[in-house]
KEFI-489201 format. One record per residue (C-alpha): residue in three letters; x, y, z; residue number from 1. Coordinates in Angstrom, 2 decimals, always signed. Last residue first. Example, Ala and Ser with C-alpha at 12.3 -4.5 7.8 and 13.67 -1.06 7.14 Angstrom:
residues 2
+-----+---------+---------+---------+-----+
:  aa :       x :       y :       z :   i :
+-----+---------+---------+---------+-----+
: SER :  +13.67 :   -1.06 :   +7.14 :   2 :
: ALA :  +12.30 :   -4.50 :   +7.80 :   1 :
+-----+---------+---------+---------+-----+
END
This chain:
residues 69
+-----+---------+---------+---------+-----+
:  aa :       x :       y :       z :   i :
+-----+---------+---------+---------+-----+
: UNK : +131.43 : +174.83 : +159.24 :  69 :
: UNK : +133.45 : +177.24 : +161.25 :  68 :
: UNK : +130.94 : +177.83 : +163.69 :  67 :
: UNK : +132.68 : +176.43 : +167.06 :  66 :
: UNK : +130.23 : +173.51 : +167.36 :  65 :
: UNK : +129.92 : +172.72 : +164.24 :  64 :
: UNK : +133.84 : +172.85 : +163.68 :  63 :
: UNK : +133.39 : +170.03 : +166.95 :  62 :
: UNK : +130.80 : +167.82 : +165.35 :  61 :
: UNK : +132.68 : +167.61 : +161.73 :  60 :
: UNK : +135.81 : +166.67 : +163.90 :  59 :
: UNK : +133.56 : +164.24 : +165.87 :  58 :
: UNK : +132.26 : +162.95 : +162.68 :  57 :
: UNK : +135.82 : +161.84 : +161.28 :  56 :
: UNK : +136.93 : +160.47 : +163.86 :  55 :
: UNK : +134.17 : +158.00 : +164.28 :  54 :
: UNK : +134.76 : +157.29 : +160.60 :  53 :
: UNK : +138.40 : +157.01 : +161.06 :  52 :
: UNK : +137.66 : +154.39 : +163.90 :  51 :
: UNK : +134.96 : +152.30 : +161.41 :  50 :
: UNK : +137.99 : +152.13 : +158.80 :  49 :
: UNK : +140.29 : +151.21 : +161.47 :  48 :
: UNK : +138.09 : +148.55 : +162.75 :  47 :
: UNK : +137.03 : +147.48 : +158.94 :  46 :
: UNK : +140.89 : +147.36 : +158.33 :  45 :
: UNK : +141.47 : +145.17 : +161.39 :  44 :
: UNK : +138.50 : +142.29 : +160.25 :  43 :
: UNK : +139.76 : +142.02 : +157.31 :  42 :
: UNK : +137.92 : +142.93 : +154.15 :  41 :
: UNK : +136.77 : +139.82 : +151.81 :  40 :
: UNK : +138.63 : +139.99 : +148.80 :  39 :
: UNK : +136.14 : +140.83 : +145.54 :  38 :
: UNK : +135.52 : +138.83 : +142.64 :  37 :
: UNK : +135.00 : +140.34 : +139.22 :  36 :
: UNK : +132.63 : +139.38 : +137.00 :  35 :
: UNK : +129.78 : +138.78 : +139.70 :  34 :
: UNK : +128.35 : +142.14 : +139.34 :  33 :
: UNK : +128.45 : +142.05 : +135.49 :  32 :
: UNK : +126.56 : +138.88 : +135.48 :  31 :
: UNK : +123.89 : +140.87 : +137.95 :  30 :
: UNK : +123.41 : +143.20 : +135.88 :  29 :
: UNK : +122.63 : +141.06 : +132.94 :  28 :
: UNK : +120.29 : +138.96 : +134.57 :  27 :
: UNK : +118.60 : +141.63 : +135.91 :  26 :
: UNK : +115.15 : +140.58 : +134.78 :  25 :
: UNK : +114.45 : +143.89 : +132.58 :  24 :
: UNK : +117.22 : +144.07 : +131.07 :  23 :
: UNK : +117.09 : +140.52 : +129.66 :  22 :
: UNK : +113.82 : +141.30 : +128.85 :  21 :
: UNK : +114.77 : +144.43 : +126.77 :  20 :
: UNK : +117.74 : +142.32 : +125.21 :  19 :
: UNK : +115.08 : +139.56 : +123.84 :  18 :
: UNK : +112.37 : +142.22 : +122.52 :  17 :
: UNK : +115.38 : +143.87 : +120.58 :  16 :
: UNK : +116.94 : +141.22 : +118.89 :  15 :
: UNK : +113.41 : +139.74 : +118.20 :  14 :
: UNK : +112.56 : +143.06 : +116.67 :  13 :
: UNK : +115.91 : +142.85 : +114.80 :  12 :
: UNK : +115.50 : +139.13 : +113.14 :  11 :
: UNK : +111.83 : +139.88 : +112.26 :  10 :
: UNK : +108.43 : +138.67 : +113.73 :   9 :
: UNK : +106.65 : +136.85 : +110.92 :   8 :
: UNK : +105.20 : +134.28 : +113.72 :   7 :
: UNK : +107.35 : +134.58 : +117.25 :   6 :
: UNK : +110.76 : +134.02 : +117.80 :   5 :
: UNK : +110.82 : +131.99 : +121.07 :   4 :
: UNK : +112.55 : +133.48 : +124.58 :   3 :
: UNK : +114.05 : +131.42 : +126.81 :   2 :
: UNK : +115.88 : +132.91 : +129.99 :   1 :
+-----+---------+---------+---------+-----+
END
């Protein structure tokens, strides 16, 4: 990102015009994103997590079903 201070523009308004563009592109959201890395899931805690899930909504579907939810 390059940004030039323009003609009698002050310190501040500069400031500000540069961290609205910086906003504005994502740059800074995206650094903050990539600050941390995360592990990769394995593949047998997706399964589980996916077979909870499936669990999950067949419980829901049943109390549904009977009219307690």
């Amino acid at each position: 990102m390059e940004l030039k201070r323009r003609e009698g523009e002050s310190m501040s308004a500069f400031l500000y015009r540069f961290s609205k563009k910086i906003q504005r592109s994502g740059v800074l959201r995206e650094a903050k994103k990539r600050r941390y890395k995360d592990r990769p899931v394995s593949r047998i805690k997706k399964r589980s997590s996916a077979l909870h899930r499936e669990q999950k909504k067949k419980e829901i579907e049943k109390t549904r079903k009977l009219g307690i939810v």
